[in-house]
C-alpha positions in Angstrom: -219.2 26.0 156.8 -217.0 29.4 157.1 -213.9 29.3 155.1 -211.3 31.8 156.9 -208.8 33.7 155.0 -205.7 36.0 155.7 -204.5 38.8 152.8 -202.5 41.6 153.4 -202.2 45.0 151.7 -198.9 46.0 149.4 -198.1 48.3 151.6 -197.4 46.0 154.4 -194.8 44.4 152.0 -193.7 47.6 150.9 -193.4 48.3 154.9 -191.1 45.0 155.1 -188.9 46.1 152.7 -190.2 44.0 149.9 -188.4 40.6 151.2 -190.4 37.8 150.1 -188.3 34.7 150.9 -187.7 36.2 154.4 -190.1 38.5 155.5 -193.7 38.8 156.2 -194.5 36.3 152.8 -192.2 33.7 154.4 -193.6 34.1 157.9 -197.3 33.3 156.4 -196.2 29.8 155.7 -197.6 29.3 159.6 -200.8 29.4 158.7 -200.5 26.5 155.6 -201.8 23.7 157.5 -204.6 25.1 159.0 -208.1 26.4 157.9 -207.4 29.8 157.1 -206.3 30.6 153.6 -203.8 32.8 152.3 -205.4 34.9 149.4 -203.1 37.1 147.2 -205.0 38.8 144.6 -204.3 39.4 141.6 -204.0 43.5 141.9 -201.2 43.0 144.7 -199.0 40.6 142.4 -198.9 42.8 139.8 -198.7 45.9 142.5 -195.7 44.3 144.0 -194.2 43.4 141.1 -194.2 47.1 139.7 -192.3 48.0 143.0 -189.5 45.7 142.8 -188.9 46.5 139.1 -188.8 50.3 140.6 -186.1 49.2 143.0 -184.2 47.3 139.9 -184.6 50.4 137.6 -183.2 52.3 140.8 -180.7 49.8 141.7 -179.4 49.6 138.2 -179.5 53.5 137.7 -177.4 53.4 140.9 -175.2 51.1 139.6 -174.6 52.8 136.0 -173.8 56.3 138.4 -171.2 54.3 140.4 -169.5 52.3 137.2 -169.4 55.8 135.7 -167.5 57.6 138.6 -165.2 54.9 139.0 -164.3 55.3 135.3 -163.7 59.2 135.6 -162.3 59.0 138.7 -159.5 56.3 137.2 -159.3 58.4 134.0 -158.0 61.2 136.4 -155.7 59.1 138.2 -154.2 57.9 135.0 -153.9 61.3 133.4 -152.5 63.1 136.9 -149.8 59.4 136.9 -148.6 60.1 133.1 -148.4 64.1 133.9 -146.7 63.7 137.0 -145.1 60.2 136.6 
């Protein structure tokens, strides 16, 4: 007896922007009742789990730069409203 599998590298996710609930992940749910076996090893959970906590350390960085500006840029519009107000 031949058991069948399916496993795809990280970069394929990486590819697919990383969506699990609707990308490539999602779309292997075809292949659950048949033979062929979806194998995720352990090296690409912990793979693609360091490169979404890179996109949240970059997503919150992001955020923190944004929050920041909008601060400054309201401390200016305050100051130039009392000077010229």
């Amino acid at each position: 007896m031949q058991d069948d599998a399916i496993t795809l590298d990280t970069n394929i996710f990486v590819a697919d922007g990383l969506r699990l609930e609707s990308g490539l992940l999602a779309r292997m749910s075809q292949f659950k009742s048949g033979s062929a076996k979806f194998i995720l090893s352990e090296i690409m959970v912990r793979e693609i789990s360091n490169k979404l906590h890179e996109r949240a350390a970059d997503a919150r960085k992001d955020l923190k730069k944004a929050i920041h500006a909008s601060s400054s840029a309201q401390a200016r519009q305050t100051a130039c409203t009392k000077s010229f107000g």
